[in-house]
Phi, psi and omega in degrees: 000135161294140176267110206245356164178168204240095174271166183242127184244020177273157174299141193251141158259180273110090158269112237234122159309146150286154191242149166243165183190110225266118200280172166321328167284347207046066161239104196299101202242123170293141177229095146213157184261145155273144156209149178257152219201157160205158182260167168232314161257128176289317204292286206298331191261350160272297176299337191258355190203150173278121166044087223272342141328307214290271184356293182307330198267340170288356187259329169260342148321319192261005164283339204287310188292323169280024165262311180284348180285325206276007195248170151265155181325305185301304154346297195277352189258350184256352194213084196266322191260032140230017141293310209277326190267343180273348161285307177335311177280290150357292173280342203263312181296350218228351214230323192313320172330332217258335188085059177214127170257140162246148186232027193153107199252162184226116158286149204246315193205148172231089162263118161297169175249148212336302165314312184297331184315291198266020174287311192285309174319282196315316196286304158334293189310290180325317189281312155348303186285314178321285193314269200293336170290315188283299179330293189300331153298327191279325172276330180303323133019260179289306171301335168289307158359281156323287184296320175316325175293320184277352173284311212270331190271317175292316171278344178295288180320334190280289171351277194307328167267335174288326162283342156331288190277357154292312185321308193282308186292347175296265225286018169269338185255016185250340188274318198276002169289316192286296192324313181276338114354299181290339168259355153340304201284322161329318210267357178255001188262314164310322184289295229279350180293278185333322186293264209328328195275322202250017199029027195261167184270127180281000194252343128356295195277311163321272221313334193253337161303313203295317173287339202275321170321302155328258182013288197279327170329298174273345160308313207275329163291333173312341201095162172271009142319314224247160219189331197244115179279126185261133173212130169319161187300324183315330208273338177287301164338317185286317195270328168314336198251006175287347211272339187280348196304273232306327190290307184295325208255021190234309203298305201292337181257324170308000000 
């Protein structure tokens, strides 16, 4: 037998030159890639194909280039490992004729060319600042929020003690109101007592107490000056019956 070629049957790299090559977008972007390769039948990579480098790496230019026609620019800088497993697949089917498994492809560089570059830059930056401006709203947000809350948690609490001490101041002037009733009513109970033993009209003798208070009521407002009360003629009638108090007001304390 002739030794008609010496194959290598360990895994082969292949760094393939960029190449250009134009995306969905038309945008002409330099590329390039490894791929790893192994032969696995010697017959077939010898016998099925002519110069069997040469073949791969031109079968991987023209898959790199149909893959990448169907993506946009953006795409492709964004999704590399899902480039990179659909070339794999691709060339391994296309290659098995050959007695070679690829067992893998890698894109290495996607260069746009320099305008799109700082294009790309500008936008980056810009969505960065976009970015950090909502940030910067969302806490400002919140803290106002926050403090609304703790405004709104402090006038509730302010609320809740000022009606509190209306409550309290309520039922203190509601309490010291029944205290003066109940003792009205004592002392009126006591007059009607006194009536009876001394036959005099108890709605006199109120009547006339009530006035002689009113009296020292406008002395004190008058000043300490004023001293002379002028009272209508009606009030003599009314005053006639003071004279009977002292009978009464000796009865009311026995």
């Amino acid at each position: 037998y002739k030794l008609k070629d010496r194959v290598d049957l360990r895994e082969t790299v292949f760094d393939f030159p960029k190449q250009g090559v134009i995306t969905k977008d038309n945008v002409v972007t330099e590329i390039n890639a490894l791929i790893y390769f192994q032969i696995t039948d010697p017959v077939k990579a010898v016998y099925e194909i002519n110069n069997l480098p040469n073949a791969i790496e031109k079968l991987t230019q023209t898959t790199l280039r149909n893959v990448i026609g169907e993506l946009e620019l953006d795409e492709c800088l964004t999704s590399r490992d899902t480039i990179n497993m659909k070339l794999r697949s691709i060339l391994d089917e296309a290659t098995n004729k050959w007695g070679v498994k690829v067992n893998r492809v890698e894109l290495q560089d996607i260069n746009p060319p320099v305008d799109i570059k700082e294009a790309m830059e500008k936008q980056m930056r810009a969505e960065r600042t976009r970015r950090a401006q909502i940030i910067e709203a969302e806490g400002t947000k919140r803290a106002a929020i926050l403090e609304a809350e703790g405004q709104k948690g402090a006038d509730i609490n302010q609320a809740e003690g000022e009606k509190q001490a209306r409550i309290l101041k309520a039922e203190g002037e509601a309490t010291a109101r029944l205290a003066v009733a109940q003792a009205e009513a004592e002392a009126i109970q006591k007059i009607a007592a006194a009536v009876t033993d001394t036959k005099a009209d108890p709605t006199q003798y109120l009547i006339a107490v009530k006035y002689i208070e009113t009296i020292e009521e406008v002395l004190k407002e008058g000043g300490a000056g004023s001293k002379t009360v002028f009272m209508p003629y009606e009030a003599s009638g009314l005053m006639s019956s003071v004279g009977g108090l002292k009978e009464l007001m000796n009865a009311t304390s026995d």
